[in-house]
C-alpha positions in Angstrom: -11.5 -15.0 -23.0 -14.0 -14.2 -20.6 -17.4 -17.1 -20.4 -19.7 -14.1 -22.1 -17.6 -13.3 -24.8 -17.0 -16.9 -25.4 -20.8 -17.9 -25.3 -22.1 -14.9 -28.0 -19.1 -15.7 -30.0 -20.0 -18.9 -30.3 -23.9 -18.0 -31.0 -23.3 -15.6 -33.2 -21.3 -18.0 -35.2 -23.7 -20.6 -35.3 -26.7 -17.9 -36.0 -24.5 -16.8 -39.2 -24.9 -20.7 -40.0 -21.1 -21.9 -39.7 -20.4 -24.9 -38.4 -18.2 -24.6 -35.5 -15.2 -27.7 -34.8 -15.4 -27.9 -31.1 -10.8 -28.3 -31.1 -10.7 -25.2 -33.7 -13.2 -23.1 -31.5 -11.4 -24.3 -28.4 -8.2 -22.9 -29.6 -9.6 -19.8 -31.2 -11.1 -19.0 -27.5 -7.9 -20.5 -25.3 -10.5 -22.9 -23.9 -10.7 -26.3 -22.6 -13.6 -28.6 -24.3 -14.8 -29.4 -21.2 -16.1 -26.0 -21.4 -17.0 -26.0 -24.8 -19.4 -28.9 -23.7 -21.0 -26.6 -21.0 -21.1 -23.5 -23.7 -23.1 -26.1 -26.2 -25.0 -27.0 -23.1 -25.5 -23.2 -21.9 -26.8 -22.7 -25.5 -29.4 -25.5 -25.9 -30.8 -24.6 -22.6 -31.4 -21.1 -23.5 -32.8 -21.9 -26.6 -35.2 -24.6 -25.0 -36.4 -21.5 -22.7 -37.2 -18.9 -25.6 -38.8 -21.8 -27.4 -36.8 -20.8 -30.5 -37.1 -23.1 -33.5 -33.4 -24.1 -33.9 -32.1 -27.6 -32.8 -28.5 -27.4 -32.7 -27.3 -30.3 -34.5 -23.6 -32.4 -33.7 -22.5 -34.0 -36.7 -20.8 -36.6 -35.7 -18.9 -37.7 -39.2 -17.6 -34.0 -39.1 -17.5 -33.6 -36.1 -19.2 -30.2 -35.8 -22.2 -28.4 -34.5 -24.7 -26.4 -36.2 -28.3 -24.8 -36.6 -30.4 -27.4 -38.0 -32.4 -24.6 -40.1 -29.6 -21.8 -40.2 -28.1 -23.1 -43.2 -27.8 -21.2 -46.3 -27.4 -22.5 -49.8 -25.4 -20.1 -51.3 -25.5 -18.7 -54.6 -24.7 -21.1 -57.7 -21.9 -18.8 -60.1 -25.0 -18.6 -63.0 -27.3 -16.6 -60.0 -24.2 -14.8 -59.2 -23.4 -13.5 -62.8 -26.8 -12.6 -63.5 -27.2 -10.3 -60.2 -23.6 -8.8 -61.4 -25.1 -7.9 -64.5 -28.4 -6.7 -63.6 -27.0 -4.2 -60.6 -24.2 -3.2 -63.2 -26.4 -2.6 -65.9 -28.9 -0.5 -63.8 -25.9 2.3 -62.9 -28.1 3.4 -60.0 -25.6 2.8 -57.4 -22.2 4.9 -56.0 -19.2 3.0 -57.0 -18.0 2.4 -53.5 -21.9 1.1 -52.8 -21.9 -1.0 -55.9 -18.2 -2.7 -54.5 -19.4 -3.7 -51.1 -22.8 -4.8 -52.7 -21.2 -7.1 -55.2 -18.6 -8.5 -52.2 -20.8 -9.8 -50.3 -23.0 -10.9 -53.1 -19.8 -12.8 -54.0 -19.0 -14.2 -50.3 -22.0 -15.6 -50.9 -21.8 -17.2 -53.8 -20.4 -20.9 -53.9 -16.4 -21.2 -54.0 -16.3 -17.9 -53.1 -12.4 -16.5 -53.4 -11.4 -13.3 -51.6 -8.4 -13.4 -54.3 -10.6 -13.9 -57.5 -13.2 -11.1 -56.3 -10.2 -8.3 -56.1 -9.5 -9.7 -59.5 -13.1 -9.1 -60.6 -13.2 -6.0 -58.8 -10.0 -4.7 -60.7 -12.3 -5.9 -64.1 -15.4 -3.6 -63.7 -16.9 -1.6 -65.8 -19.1 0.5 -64.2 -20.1 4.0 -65.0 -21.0 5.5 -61.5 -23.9 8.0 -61.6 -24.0 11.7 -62.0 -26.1 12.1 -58.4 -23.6 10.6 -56.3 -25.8 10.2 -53.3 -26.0 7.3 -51.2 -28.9 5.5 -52.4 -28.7 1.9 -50.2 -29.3 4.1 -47.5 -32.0 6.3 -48.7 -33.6 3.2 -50.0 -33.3 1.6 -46.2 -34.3 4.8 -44.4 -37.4 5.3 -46.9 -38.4 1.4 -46.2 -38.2 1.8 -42.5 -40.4 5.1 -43.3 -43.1 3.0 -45.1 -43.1 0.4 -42.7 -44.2 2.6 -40.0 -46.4 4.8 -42.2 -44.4 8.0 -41.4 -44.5 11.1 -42.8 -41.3 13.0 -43.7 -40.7 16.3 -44.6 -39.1 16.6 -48.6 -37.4 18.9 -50.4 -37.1 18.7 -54.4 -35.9 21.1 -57.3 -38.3 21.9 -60.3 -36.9 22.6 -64.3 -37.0 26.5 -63.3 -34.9 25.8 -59.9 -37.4 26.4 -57.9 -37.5 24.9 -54.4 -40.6 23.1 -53.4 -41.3 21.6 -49.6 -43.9 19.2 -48.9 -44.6 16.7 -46.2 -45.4 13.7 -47.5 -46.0 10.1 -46.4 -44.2 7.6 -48.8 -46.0 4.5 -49.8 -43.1 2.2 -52.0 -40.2 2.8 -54.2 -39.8 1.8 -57.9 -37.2 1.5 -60.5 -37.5 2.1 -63.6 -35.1 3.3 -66.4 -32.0 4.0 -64.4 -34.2 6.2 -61.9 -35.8 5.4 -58.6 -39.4 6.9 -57.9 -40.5 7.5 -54.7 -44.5 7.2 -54.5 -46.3 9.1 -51.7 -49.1 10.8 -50.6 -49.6 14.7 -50.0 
């Protein structure tokens, strides 16, 4: 593995808070620790020049390294069941949406188990909705929309089917009652 690929892998593992085994990363990448010790170098150094508020830690007992302030505590099971039941109970989202939102609520959750999730997800009970539209998208697209304060152009059907267009600049989204409201301005 080429010295580039090597270094980002090995950020981009630490930034996602795991903490890296310099023999298990060494053998992963085909590389010698020698020049594991310069990538650990290579890395502190760049992040003493963008002043970034990580230390990278060596844990010694362990004998790994790690963001000092990276680290995530993951879910207890109790958080876990009632996030399950709530996003279950609401019905908002597409069944395939609702799947990959629950994984990787459950990855992480502590003593996570790819094997007892497929289980779980054989177990559901979920009624997917009548809209079938994509609404974790919609609901990131709108965000980035209010963020910026943009205005967007909408279409929406009325009781008698008729068709009305209006641009509109959206101010937040709301749940309530199985639906999500968009609030705007005219």
């Amino acid at each position: 593995m080429d010295k580039i690929t090597r270094i980002l892998l090995l950020f981009s593992k630490l930034l996602n808070g795991e903490k890296i085994n310099k023999l298990s990363f060494c053998m992963e990448t085909d590389s010698l620790p020698r020049t594991f010790d310069r990538d650990i170098e290579d890395i502190r150094l760049f992040l003493s020049e963008i002043f970034l508020n990580e230390e990278l830690v060596y844990n010694r007992l362990d004998n790994v390294y790690y963001f000092s302030k990276s680290q995530r505590k993951p879910l207890e099971s109790t958080e876990y069941l009632f996030l399950e039941r709530v996003l279950l109970d609401t019905g908002a989202l597409r069944l395939d949406e609702m799947h990959e939102l629950m994984k990787h609520i459950f990855q992480n959750t502590e003593r996570f188990n790819n094997d007892s999730f497929s289980e779980k997800l054989d177990s559901f009970k979920y009624n997917e909705p009548l809209h079938k539209k994509a609404l974790l998208k919609m609901n990131g697209d709108l965000s980035k929309t209010i963020k910026n304060k943009a205005a967007i152009n909408i279409s929406y059907i009325k009781m008698n089917e008729e068709i009305i267009e209006r641009k509109i600049i959206p101010c937040m989204i709301r749940y309530d009652l199985g639906y999500l409201y968009l609030i705007a301005f005219l």
